[in-house]
Z-matrix of the N, CA and C atoms (Angstrom, degrees):
N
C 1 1.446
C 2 1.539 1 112.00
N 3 1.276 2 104.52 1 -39.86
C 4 1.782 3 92.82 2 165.45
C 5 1.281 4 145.84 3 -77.34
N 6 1.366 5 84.93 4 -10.75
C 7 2.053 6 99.54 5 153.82
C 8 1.307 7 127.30 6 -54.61
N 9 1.482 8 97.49 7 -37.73
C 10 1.849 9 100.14 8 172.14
C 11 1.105 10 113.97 9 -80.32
N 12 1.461 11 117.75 10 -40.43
C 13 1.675 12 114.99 11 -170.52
C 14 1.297 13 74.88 12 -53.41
N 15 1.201 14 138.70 13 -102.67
C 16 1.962 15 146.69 14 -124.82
C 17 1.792 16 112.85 15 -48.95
N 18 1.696 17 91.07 16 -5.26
C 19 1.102 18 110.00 17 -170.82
C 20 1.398 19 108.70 18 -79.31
N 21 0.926 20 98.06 19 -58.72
C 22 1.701 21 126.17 20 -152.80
C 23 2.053 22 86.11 21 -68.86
N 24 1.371 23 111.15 22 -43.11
C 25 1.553 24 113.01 23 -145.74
C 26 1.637 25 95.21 24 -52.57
N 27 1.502 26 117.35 25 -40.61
C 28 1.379 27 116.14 26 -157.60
C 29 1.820 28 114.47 27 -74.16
N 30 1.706 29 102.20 28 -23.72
C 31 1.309 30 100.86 29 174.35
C 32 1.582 31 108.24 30 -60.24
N 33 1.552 32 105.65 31 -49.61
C 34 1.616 33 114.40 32 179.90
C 35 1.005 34 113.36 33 -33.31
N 36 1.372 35 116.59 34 -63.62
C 37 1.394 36 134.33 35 -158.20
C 38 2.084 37 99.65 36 -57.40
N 39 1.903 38 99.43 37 -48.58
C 40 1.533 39 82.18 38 -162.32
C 41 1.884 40 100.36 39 -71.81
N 42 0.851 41 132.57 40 -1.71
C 43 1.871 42 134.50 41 -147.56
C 44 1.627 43 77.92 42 -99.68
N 45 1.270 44 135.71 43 -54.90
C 46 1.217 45 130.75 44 -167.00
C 47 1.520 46 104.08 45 -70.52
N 48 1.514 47 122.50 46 -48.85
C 49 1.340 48 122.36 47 -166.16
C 50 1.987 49 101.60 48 -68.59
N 51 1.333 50 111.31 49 -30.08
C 52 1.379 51 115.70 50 -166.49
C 53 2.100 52 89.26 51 -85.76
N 54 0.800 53 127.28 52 -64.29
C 55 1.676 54 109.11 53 166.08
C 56 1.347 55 141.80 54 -54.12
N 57 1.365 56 120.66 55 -10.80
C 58 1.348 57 126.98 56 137.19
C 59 1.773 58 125.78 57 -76.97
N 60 1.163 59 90.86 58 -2.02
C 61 1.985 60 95.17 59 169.30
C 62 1.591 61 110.69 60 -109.58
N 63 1.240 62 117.13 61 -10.96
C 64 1.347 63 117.82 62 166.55
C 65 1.077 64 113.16 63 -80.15
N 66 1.786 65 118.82 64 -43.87
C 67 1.775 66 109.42 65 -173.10
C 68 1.417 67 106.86 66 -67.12
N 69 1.560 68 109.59 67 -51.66
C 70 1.261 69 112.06 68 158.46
C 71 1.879 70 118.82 69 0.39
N 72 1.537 71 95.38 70 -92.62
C 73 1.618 72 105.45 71 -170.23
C 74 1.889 73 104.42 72 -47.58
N 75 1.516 74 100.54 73 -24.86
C 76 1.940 75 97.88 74 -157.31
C 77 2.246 76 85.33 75 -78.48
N 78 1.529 77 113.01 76 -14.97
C 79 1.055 78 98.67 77 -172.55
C 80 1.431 79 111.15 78 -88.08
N 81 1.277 80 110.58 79 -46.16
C 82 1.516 81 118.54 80 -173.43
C 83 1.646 82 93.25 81 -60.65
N 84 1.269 83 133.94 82 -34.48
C 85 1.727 84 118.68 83 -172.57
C 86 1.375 85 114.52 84 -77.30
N 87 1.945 86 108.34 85 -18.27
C 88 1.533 87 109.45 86 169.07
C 89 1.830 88 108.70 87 -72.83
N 90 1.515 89 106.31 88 -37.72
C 91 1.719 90 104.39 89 178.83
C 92 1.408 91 95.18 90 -49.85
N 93 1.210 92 124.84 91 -89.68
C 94 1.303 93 122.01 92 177.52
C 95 1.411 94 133.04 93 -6.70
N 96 0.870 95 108.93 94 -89.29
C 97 1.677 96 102.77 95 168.77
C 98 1.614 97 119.69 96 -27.71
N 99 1.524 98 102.91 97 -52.11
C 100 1.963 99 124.18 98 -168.26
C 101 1.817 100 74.58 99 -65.38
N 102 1.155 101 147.28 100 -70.39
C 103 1.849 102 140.92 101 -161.71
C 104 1.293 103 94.20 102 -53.18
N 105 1.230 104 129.38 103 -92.31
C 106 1.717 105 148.41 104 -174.58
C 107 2.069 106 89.64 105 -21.94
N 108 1.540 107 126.59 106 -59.77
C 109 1.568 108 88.55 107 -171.90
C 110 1.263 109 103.73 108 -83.31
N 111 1.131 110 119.19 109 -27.72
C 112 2.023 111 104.52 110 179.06
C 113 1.692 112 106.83 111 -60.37
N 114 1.295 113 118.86 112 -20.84
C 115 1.489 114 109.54 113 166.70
C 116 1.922 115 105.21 114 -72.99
N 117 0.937 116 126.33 115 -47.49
C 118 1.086 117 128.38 116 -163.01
C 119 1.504 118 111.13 117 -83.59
N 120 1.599 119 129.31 118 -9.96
C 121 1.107 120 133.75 119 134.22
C 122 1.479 121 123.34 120 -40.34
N 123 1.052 122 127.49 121 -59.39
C 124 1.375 123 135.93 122 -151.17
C 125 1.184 124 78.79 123 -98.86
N 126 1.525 125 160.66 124 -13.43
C 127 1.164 126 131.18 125 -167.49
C 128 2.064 127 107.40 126 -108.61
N 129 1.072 128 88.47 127 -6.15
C 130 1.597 129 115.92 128 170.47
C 131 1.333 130 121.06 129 -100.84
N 132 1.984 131 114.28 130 -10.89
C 133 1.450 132 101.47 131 166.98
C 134 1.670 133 98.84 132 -104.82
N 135 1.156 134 102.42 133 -15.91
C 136 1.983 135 108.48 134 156.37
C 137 1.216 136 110.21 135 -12.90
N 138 1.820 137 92.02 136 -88.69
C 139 1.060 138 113.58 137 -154.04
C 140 1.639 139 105.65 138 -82.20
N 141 1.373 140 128.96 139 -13.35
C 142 1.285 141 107.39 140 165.49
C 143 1.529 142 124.61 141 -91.17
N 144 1.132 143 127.88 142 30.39
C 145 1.658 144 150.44 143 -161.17
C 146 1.337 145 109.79 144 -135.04
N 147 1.582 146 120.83 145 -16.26
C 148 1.573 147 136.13 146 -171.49
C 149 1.468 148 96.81 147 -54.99
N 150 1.242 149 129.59 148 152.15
C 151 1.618 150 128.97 149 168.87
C 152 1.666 151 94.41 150 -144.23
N 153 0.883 152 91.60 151 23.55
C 154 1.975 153 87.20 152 164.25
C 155 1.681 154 102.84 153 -127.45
């Protein structure tokens, strides 16, 4: 019986480690986007503030 437990642990281990690297990527691509329009804010009150 403890062949399986020791068995089983490593699938666990990767199913948990591989679903915390997916939310991961779904989070860092939401940062991204949320940077990219606050960049593109400020680069649109830039250019509408220009006096040259």
């Amino acid at each position: 019986m403890k062949i399986q437990r020791f068995a089983t642990l490593p699938v666990i281990l990767a199913v948990a480690v591989t679903s915390l690297a997916l939310a991961g990527c779904n989070t860092t691509a939401g940062l991204g986007r949320d940077v990219a329009a606050g960049a593109n804010a400020v680069t649109d009150t830039a250019q509408d503030n220009k006096t040259y």
